[in-house]
GUZALO-976812 format. One record per atom (N, C-alpha, C, O, CB): residue number from 1; residue in one letter; x, y, z. Coordinates in steps of 0.02 Angstrom, whole numbers, padded with zeros to 5 digits. Glycine has a CB too. Layout:
<site pos="NUM" code="A" x="X" y="Y" z="Z"/>
...
end
This chain:
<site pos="1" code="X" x="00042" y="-00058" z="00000"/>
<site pos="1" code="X" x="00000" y="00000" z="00000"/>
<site pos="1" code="X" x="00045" y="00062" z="00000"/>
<site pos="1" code="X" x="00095" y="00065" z="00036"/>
<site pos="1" code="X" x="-00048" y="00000" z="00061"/>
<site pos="2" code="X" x="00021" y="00122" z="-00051"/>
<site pos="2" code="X" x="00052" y="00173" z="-00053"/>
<site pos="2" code="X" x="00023" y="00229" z="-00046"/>
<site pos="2" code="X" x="-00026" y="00247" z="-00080"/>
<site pos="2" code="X" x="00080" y="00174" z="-00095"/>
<site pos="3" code="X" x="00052" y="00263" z="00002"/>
<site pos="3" code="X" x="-00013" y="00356" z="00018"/>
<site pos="3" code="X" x="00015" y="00384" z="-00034"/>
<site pos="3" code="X" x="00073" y="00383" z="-00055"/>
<site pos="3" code="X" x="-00004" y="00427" z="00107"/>
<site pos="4" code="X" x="-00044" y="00415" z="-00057"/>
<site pos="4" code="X" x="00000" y="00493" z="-00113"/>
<site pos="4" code="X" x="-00050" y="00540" z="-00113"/>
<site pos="4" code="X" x="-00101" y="00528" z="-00146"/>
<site pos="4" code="X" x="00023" y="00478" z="-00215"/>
<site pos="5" code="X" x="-00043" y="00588" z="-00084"/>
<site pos="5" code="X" x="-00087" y="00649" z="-00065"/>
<site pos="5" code="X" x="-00126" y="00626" z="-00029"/>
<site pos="5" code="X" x="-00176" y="00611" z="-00063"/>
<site pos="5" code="X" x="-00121" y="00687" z="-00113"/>
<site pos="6" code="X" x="-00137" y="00609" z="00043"/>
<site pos="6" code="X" x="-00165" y="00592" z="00078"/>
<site pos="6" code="X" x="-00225" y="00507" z="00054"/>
<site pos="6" code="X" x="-00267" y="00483" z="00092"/>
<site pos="6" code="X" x="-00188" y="00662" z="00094"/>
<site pos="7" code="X" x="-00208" y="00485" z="-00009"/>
<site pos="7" code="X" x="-00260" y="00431" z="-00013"/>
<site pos="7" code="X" x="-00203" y="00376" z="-00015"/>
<site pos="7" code="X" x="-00142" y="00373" z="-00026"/>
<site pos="7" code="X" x="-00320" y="00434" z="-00085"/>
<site pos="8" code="X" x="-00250" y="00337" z="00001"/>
<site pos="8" code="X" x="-00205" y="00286" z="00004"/>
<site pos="8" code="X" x="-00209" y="00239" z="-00079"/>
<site pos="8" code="X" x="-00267" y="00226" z="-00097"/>
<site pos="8" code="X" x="-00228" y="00239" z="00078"/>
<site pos="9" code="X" x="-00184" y="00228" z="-00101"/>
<site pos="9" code="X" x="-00177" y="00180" z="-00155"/>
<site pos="9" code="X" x="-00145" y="00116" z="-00153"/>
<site pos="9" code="X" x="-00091" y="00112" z="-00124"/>
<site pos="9" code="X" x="-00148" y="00208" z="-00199"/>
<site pos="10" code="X" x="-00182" y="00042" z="-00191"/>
<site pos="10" code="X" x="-00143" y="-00002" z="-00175"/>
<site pos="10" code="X" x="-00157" y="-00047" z="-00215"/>
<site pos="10" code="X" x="-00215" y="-00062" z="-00227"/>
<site pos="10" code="X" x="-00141" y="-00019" z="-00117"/>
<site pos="11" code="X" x="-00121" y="-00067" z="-00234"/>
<site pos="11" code="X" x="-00108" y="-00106" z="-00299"/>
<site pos="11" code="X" x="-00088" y="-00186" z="-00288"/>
<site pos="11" code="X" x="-00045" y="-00206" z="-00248"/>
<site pos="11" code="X" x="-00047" y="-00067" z="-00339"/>
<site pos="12" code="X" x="-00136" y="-00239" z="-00342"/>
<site pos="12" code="X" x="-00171" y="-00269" z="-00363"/>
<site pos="12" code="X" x="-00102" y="-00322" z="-00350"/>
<site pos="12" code="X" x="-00108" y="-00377" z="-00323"/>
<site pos="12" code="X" x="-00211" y="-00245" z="-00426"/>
<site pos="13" code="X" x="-00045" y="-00297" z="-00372"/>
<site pos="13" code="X" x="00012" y="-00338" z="-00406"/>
<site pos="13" code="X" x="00075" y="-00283" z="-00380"/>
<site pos="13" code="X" x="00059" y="-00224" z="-00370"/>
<site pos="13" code="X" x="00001" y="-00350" z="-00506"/>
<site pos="14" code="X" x="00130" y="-00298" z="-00371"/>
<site pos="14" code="X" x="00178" y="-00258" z="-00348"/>
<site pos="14" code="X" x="00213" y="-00252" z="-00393"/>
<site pos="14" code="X" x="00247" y="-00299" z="-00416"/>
<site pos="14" code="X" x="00209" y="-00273" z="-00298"/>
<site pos="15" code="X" x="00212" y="-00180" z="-00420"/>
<site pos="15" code="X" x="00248" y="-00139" z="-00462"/>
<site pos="15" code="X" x="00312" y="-00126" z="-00481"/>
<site pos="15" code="X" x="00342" y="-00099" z="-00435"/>
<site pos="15" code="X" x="00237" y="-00099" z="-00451"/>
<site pos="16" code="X" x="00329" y="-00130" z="-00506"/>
<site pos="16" code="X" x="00434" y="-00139" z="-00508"/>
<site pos="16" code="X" x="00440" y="-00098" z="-00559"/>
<site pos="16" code="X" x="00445" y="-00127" z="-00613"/>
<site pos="16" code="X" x="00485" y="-00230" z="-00533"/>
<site pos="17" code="X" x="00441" y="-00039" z="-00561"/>
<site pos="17" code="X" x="00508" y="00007" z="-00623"/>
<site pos="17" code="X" x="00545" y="-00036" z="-00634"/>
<site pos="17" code="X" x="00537" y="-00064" z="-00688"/>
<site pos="17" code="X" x="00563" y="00074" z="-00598"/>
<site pos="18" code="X" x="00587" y="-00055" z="-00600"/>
<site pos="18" code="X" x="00665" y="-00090" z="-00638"/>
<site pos="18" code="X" x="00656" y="-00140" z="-00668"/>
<site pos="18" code="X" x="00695" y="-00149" z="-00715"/>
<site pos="18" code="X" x="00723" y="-00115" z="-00594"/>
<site pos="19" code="X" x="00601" y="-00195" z="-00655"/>
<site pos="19" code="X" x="00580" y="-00251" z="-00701"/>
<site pos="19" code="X" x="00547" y="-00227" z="-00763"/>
<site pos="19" code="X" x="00546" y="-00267" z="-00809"/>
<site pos="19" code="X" x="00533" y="-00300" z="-00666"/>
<site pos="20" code="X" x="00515" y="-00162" z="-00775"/>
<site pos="20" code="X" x="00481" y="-00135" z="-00806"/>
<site pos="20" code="X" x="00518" y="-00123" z="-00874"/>
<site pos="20" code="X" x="00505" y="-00140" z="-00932"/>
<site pos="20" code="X" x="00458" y="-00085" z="-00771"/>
<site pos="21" code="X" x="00588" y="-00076" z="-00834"/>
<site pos="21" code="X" x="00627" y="-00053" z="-00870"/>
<site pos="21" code="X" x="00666" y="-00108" z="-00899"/>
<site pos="21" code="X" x="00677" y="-00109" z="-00959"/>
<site pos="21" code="X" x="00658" y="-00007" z="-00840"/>
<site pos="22" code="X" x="00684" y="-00144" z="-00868"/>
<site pos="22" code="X" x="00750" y="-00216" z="-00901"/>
<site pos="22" code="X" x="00699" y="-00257" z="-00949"/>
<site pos="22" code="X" x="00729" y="-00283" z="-00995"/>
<site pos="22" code="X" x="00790" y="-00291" z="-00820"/>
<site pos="23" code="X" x="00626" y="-00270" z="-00948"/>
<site pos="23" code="X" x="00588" y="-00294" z="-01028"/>
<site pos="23" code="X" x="00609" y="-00262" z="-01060"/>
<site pos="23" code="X" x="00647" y="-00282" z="-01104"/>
<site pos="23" code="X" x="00518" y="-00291" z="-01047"/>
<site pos="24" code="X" x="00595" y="-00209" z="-01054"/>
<site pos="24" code="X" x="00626" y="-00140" z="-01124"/>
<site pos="24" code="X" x="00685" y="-00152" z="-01145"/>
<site pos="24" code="X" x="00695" y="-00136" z="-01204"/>
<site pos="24" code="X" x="00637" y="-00054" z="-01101"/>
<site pos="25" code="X" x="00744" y="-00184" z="-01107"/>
<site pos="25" code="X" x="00807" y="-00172" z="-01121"/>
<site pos="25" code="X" x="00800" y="-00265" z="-01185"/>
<site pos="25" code="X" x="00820" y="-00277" z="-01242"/>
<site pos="25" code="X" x="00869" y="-00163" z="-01027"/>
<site pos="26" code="X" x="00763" y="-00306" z="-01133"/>
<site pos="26" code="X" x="00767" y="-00387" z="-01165"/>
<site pos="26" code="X" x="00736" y="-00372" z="-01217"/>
<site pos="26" code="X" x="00755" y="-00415" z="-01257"/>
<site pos="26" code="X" x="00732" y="-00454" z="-01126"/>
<site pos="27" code="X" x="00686" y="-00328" z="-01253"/>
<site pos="27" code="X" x="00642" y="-00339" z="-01301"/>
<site pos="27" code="X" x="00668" y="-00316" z="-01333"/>
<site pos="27" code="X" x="00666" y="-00341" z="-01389"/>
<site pos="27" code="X" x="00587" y="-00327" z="-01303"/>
<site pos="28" code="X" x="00717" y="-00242" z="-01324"/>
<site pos="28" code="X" x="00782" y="-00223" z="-01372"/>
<site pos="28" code="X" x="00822" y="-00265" z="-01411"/>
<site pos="28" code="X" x="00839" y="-00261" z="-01470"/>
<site pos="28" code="X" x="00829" y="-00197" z="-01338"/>
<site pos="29" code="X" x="00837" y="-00316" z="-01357"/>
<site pos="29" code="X" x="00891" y="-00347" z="-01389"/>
<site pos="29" code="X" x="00872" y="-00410" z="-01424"/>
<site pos="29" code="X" x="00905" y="-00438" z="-01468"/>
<site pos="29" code="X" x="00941" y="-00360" z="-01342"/>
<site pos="30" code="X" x="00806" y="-00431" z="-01397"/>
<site pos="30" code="X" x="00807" y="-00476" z="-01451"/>
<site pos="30" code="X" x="00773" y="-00449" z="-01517"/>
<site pos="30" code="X" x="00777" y="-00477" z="-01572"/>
<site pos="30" code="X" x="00775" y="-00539" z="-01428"/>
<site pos="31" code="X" x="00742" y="-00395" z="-01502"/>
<site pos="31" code="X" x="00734" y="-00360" z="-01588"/>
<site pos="31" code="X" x="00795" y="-00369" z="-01632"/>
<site pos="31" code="X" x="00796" y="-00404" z="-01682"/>
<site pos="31" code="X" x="00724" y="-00270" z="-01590"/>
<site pos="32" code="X" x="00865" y="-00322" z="-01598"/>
<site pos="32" code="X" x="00941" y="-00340" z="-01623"/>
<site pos="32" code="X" x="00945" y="-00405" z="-01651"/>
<site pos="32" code="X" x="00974" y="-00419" z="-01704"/>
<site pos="32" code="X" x="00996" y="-00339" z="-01565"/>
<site pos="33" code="X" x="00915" y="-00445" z="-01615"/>
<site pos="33" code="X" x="00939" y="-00534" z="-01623"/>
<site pos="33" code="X" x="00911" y="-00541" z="-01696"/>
<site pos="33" code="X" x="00934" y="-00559" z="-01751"/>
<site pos="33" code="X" x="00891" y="-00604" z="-01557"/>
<site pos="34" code="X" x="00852" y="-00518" z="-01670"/>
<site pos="34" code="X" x="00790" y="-00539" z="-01739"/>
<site pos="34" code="X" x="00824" y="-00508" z="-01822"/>
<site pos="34" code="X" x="00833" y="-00528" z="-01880"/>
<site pos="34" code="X" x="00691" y="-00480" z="-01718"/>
<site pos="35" code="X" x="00831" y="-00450" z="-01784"/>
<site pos="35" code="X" x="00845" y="-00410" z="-01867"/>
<site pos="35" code="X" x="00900" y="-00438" z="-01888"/>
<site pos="35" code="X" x="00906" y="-00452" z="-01947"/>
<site pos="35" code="X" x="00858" y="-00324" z="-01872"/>
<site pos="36" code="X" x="00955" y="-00450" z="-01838"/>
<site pos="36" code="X" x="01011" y="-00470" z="-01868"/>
<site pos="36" code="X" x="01006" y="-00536" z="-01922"/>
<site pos="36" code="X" x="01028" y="-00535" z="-01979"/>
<site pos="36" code="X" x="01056" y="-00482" z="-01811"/>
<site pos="37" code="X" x="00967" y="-00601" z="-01885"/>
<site pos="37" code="X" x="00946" y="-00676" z="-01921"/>
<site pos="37" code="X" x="00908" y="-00651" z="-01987"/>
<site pos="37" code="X" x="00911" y="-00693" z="-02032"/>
<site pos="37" code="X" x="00885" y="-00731" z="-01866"/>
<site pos="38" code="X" x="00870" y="-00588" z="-02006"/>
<site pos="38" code="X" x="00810" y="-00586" z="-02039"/>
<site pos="38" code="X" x="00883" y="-00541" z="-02105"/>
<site pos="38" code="X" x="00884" y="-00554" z="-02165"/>
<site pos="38" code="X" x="00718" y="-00535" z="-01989"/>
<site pos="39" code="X" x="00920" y="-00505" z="-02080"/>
<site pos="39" code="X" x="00972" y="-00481" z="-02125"/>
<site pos="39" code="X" x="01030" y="-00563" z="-02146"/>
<site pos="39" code="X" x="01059" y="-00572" z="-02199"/>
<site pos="39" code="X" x="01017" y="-00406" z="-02075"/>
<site pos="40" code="X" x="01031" y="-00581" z="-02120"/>
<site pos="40" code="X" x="01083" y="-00635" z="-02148"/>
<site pos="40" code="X" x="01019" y="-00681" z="-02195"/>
<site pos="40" code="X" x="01034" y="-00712" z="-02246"/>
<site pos="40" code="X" x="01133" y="-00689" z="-02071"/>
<site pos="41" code="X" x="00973" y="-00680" z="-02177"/>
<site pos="41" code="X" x="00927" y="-00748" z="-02210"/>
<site pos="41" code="X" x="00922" y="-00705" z="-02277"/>
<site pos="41" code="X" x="00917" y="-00739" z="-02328"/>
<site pos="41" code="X" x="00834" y="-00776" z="-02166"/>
<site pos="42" code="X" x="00923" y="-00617" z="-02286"/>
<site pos="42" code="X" x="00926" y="-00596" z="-02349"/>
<site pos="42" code="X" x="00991" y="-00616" z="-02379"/>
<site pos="42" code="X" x="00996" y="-00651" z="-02429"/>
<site pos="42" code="X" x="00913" y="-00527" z="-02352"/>
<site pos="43" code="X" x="01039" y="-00592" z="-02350"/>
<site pos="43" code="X" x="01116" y="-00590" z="-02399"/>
<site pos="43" code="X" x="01092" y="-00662" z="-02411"/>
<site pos="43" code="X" x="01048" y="-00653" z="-02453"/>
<site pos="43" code="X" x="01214" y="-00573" z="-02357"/>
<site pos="44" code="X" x="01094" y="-00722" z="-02400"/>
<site pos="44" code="X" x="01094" y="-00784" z="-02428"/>
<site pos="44" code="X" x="01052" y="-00791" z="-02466"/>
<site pos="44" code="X" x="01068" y="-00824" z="-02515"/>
<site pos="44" code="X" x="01091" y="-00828" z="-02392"/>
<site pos="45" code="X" x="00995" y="-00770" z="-02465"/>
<site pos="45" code="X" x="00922" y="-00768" z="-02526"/>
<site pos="45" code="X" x="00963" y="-00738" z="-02580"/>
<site pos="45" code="X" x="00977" y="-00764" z="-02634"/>
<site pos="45" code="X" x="00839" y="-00707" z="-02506"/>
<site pos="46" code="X" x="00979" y="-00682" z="-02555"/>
<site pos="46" code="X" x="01056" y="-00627" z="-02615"/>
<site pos="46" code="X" x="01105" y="-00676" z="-02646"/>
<site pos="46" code="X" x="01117" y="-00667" z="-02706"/>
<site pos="46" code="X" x="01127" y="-00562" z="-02556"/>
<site pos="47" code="X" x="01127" y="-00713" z="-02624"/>
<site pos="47" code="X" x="01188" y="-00733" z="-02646"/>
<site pos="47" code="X" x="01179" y="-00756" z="-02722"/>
<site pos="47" code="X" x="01126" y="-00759" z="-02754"/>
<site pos="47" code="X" x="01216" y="-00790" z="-02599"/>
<site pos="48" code="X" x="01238" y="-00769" z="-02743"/>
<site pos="48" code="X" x="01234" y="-00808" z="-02802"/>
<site pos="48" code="X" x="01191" y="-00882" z="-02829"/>
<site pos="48" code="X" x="01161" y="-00891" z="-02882"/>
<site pos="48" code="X" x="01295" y="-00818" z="-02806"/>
<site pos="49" code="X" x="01201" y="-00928" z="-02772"/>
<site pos="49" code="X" x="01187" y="-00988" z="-02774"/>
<site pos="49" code="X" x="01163" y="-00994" z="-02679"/>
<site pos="49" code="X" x="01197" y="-01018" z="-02634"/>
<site pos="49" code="X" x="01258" y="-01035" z="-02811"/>
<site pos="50" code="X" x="01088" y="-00961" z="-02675"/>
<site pos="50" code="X" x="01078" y="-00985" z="-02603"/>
<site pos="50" code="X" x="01054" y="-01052" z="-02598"/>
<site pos="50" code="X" x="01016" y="-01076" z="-02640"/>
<site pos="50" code="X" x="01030" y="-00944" z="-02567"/>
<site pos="51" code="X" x="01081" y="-01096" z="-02532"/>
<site pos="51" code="X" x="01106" y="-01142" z="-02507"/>
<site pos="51" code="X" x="01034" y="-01173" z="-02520"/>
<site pos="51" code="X" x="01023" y="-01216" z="-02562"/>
<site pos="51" code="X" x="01144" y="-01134" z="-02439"/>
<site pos="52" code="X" x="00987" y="-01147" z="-02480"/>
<site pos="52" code="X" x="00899" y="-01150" z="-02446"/>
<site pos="52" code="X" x="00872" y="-01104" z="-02456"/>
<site pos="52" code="X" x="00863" y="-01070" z="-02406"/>
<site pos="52" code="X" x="00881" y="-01156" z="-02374"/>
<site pos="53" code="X" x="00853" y="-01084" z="-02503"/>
<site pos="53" code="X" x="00812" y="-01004" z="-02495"/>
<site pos="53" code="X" x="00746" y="-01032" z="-02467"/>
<site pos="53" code="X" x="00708" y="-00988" z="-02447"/>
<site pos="53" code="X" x="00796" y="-00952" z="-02580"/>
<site pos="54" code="X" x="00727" y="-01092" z="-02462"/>
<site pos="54" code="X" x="00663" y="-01101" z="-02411"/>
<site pos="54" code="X" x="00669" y="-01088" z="-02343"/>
<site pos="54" code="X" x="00632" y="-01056" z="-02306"/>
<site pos="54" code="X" x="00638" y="-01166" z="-02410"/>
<site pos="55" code="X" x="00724" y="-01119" z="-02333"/>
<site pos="55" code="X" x="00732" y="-01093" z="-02254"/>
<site pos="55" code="X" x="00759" y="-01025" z="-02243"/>
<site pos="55" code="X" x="00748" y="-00993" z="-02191"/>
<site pos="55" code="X" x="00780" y="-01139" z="-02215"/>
<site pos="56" code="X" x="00792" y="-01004" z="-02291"/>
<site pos="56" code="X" x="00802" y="-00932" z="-02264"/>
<site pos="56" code="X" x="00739" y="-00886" z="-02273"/>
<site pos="56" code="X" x="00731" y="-00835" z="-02238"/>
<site pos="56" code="X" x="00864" y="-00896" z="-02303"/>
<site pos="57" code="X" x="00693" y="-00907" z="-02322"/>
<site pos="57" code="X" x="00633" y="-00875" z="-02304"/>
<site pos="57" code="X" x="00589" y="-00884" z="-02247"/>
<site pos="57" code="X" x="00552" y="-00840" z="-02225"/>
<site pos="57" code="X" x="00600" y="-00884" z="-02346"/>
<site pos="58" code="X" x="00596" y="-00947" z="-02222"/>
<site pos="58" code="X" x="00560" y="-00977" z="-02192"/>
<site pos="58" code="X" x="00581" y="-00918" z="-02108"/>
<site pos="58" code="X" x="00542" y="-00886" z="-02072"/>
<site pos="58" code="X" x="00578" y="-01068" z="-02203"/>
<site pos="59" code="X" x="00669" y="-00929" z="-02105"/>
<site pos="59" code="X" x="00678" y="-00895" z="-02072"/>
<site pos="59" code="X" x="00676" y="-00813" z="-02064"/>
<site pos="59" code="X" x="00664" y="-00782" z="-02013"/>
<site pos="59" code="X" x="00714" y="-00918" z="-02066"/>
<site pos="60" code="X" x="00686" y="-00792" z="-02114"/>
<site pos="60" code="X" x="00644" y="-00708" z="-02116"/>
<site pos="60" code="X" x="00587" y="-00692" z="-02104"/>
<site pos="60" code="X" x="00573" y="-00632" z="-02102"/>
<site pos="60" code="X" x="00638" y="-00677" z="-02170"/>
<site pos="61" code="X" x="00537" y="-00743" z="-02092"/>
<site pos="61" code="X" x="00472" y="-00725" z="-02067"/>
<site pos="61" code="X" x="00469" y="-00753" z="-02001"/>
<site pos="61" code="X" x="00413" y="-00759" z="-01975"/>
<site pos="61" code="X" x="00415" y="-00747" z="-02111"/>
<site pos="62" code="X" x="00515" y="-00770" z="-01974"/>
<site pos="62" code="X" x="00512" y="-00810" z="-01914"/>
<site pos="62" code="X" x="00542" y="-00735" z="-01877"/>
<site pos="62" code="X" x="00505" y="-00707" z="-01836"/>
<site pos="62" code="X" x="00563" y="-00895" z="-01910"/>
<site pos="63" code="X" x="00592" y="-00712" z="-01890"/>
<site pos="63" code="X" x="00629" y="-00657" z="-01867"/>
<site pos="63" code="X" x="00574" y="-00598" z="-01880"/>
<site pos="63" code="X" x="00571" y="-00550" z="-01842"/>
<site pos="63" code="X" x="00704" y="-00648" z="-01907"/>
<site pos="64" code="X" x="00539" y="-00604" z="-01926"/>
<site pos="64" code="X" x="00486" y="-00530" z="-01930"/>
<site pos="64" code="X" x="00409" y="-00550" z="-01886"/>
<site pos="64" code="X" x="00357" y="-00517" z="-01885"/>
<site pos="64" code="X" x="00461" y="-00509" z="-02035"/>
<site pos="65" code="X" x="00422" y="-00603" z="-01857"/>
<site pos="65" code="X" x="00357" y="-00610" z="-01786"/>
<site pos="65" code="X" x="00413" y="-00581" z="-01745"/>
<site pos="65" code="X" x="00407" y="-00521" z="-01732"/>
<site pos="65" code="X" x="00317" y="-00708" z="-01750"/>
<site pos="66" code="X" x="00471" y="-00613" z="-01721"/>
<site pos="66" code="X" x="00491" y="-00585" z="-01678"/>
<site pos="66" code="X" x="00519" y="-00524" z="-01643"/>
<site pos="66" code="X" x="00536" y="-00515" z="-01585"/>
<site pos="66" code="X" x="00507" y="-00607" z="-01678"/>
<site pos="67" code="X" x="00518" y="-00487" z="-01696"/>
<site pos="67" code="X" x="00506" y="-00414" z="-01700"/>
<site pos="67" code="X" x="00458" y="-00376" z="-01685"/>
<site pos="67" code="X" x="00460" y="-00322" z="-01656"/>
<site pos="67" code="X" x="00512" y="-00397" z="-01746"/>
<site pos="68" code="X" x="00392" y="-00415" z="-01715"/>
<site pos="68" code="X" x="00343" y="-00366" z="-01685"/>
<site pos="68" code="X" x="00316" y="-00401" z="-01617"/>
<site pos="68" code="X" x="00269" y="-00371" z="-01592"/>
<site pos="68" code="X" x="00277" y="-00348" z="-01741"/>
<site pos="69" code="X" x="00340" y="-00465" z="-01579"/>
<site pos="69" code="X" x="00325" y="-00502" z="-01542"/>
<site pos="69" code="X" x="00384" y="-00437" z="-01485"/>
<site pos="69" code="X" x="00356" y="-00408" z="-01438"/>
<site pos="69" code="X" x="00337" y="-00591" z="-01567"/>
<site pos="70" code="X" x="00416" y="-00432" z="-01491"/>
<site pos="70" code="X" x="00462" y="-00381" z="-01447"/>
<site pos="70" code="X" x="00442" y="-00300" z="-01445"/>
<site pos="70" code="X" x="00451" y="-00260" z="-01399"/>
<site pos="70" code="X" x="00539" y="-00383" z="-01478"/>
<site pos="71" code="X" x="00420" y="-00294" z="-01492"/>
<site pos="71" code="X" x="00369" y="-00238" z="-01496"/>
<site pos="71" code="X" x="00310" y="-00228" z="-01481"/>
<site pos="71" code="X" x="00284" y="-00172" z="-01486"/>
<site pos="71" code="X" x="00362" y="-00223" z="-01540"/>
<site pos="72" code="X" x="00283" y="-00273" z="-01462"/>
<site pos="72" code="X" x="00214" y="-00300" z="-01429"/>
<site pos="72" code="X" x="00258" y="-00271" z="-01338"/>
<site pos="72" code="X" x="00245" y="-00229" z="-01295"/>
<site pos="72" code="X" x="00191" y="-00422" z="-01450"/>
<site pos="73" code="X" x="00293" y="-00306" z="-01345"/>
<site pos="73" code="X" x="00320" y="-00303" z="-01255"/>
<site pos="73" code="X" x="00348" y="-00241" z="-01237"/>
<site pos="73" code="X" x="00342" y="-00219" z="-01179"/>
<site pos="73" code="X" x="00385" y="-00358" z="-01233"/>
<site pos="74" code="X" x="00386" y="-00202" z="-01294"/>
<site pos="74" code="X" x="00419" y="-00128" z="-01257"/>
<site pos="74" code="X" x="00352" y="-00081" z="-01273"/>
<site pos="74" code="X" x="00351" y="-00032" z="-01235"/>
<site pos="74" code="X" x="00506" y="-00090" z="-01303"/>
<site pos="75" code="X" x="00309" y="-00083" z="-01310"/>
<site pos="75" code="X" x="00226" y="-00061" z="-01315"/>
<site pos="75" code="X" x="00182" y="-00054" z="-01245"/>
<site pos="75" code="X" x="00143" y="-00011" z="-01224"/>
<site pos="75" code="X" x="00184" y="-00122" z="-01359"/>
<site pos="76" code="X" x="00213" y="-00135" z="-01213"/>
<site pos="76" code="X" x="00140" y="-00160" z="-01146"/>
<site pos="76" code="X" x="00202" y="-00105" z="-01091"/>
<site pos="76" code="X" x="00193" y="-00046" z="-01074"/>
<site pos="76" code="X" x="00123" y="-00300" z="-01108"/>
<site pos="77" code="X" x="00245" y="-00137" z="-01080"/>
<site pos="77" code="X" x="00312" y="-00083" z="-01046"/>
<site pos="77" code="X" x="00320" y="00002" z="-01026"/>
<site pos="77" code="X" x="00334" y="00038" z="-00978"/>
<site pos="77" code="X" x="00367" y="-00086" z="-01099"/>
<site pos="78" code="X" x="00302" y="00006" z="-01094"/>
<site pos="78" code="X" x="00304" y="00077" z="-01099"/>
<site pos="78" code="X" x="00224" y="00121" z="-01070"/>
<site pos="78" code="X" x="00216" y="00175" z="-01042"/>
<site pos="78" code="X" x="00322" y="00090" z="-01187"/>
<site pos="79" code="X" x="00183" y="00077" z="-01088"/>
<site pos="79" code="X" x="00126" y="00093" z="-01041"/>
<site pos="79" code="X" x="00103" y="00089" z="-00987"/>
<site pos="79" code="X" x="00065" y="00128" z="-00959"/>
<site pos="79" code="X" x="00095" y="00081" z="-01050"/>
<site pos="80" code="X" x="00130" y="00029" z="-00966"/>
<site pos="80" code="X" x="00139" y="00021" z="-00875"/>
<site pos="80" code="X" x="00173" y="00073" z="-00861"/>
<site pos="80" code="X" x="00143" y="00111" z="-00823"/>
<site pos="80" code="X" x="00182" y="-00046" z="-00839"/>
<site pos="81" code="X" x="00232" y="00091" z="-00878"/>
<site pos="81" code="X" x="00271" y="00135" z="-00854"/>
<site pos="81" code="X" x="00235" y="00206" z="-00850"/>
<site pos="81" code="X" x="00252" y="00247" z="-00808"/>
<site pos="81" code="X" x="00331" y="00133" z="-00893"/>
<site pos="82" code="X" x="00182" y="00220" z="-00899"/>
<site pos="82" code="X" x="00154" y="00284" z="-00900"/>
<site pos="82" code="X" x="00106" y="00289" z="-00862"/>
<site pos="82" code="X" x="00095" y="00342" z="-00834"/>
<site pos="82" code="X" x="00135" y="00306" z="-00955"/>
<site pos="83" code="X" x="00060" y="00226" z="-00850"/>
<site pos="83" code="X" x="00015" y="00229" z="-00812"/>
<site pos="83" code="X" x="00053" y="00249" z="-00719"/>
<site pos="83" code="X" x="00034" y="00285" z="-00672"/>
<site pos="83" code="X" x="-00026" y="00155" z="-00828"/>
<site pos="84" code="X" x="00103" y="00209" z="-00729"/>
<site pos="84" code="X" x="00142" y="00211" z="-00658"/>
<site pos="84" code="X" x="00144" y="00304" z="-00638"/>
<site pos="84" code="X" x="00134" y="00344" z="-00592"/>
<site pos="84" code="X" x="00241" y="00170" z="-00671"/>
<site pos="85" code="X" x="00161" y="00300" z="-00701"/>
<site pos="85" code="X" x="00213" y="00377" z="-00692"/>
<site pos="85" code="X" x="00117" y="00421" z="-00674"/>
<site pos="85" code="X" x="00098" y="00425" z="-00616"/>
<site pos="85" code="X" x="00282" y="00419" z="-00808"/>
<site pos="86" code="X" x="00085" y="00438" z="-00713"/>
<site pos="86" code="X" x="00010" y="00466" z="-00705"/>
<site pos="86" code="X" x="-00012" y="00465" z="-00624"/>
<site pos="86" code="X" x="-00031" y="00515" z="-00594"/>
<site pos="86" code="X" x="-00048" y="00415" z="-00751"/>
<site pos="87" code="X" x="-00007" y="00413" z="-00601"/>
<site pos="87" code="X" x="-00031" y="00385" z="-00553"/>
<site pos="87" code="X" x="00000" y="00418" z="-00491"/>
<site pos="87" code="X" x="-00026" y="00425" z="-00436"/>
<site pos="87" code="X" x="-00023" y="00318" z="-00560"/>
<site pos="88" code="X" x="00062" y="00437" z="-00511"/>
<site pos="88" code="X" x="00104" y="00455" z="-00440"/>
<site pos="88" code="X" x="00124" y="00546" z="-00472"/>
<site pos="88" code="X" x="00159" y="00583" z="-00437"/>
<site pos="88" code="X" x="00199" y="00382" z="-00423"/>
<site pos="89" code="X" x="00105" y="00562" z="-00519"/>
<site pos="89" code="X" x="00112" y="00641" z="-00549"/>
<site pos="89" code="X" x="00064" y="00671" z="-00515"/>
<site pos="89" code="X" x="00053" y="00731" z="-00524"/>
<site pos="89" code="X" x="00100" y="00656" z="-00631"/>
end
């Protein structure tokens, strides 16, 4: 339970900024992860003679969920965080 201007407020689930903030940092990086797999599965589609272009397609759309699958999470993140922030402004 937390007072803020004399009311008391208290919440459902216990709130963590710093867990809040470190999704943001994991959903970063595996975007990085993602784009990086979804750029190599092109140069090989590119190449002269690609190896699998099924699987490298296969894998460029696997890497473009996981992009917006990490973007889904710094999205939910970024709104907890605002609602947090509202709440105590």
């Amino acid at each position: 339970m937390i007072s803020h201007a004399g009311a008391a407020i208290q919440f459902a689930v216990a709130v963590d900024p710093a867990r809040m903030i470190s999704s943001i940092g994991s959903a970063m990086a595996g975007m990085a992860s993602a784009m990086s797999r979804f750029d190599r599965a092109s140069a090989d589609i590119a190449s002269e003679k690609p190896a699998d272009p099924i699987r490298d397609r296969v894998e460029q759309i696997t890497a473009q969920h996981d992009v917006e699958a990490n973007a889904a999470t710094i999205r939910t993140a970024d709104d907890m965080l605002g609602t947090l922030i509202d709440t105590f402004a």
